[in-house]
C-alpha positions as CSV (number, residue, x, y, z in Angstrom):
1,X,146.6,-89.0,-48.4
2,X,148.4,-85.4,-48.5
3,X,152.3,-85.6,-47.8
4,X,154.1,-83.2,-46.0
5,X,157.4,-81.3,-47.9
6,X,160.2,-83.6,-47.9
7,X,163.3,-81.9,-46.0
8,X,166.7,-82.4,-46.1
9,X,167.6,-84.5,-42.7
10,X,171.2,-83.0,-42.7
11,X,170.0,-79.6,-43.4
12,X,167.5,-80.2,-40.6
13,X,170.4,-81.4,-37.9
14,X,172.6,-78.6,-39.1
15,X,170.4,-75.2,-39.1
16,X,169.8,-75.5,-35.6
17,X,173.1,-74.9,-34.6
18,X,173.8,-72.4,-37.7
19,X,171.2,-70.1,-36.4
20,X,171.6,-70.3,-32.7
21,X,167.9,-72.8,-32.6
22,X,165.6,-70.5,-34.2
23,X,165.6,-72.9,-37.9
24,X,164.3,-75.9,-35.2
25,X,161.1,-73.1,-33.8
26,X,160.2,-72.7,-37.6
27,X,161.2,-76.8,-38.4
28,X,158.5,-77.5,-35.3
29,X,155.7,-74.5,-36.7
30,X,156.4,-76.5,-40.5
31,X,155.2,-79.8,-39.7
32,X,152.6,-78.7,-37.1
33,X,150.9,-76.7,-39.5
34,X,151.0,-79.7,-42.4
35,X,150.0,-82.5,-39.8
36,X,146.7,-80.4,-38.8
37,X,146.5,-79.5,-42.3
38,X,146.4,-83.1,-43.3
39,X,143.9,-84.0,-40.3
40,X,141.9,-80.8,-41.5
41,X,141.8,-80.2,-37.4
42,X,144.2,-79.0,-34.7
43,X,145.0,-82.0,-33.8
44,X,148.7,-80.9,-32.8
45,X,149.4,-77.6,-30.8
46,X,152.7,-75.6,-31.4
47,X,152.9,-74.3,-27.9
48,X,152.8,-77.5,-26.4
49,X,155.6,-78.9,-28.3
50,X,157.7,-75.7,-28.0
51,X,156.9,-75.2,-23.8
52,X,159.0,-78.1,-23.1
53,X,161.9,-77.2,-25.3
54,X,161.9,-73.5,-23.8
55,X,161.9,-74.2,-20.4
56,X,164.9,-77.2,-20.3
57,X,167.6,-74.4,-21.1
């Protein structure tokens, strides 16, 4: 079984606020591109994981 990239969780909590939210937009694109990449299917959809987020502010 494939393993995603192994991130910093500190680093992960702290560049969301460093740059103003964007680091969280690429965080989210990261892992949905290695989950479907592991499933070899787009099981997970960017858009509907980043809808939510954009529209509670």
């Amino acid at each position: 079984m494939q393993r995603g990239e192994v991130r910093n969780p500190i680093l992960v909590l702290v560049l969301p606020m460093v740059t103003c939210g964007l680091y969280a937009f690429y965080w989210i694109y990261t892992v949905v591109e290695e989950i479907n990449g592991a499933l070899g299917r787009e099981a997970v959809s960017y858009t509907h994981l980043t809808l939510p987020t954009i529209y509670s502010v």
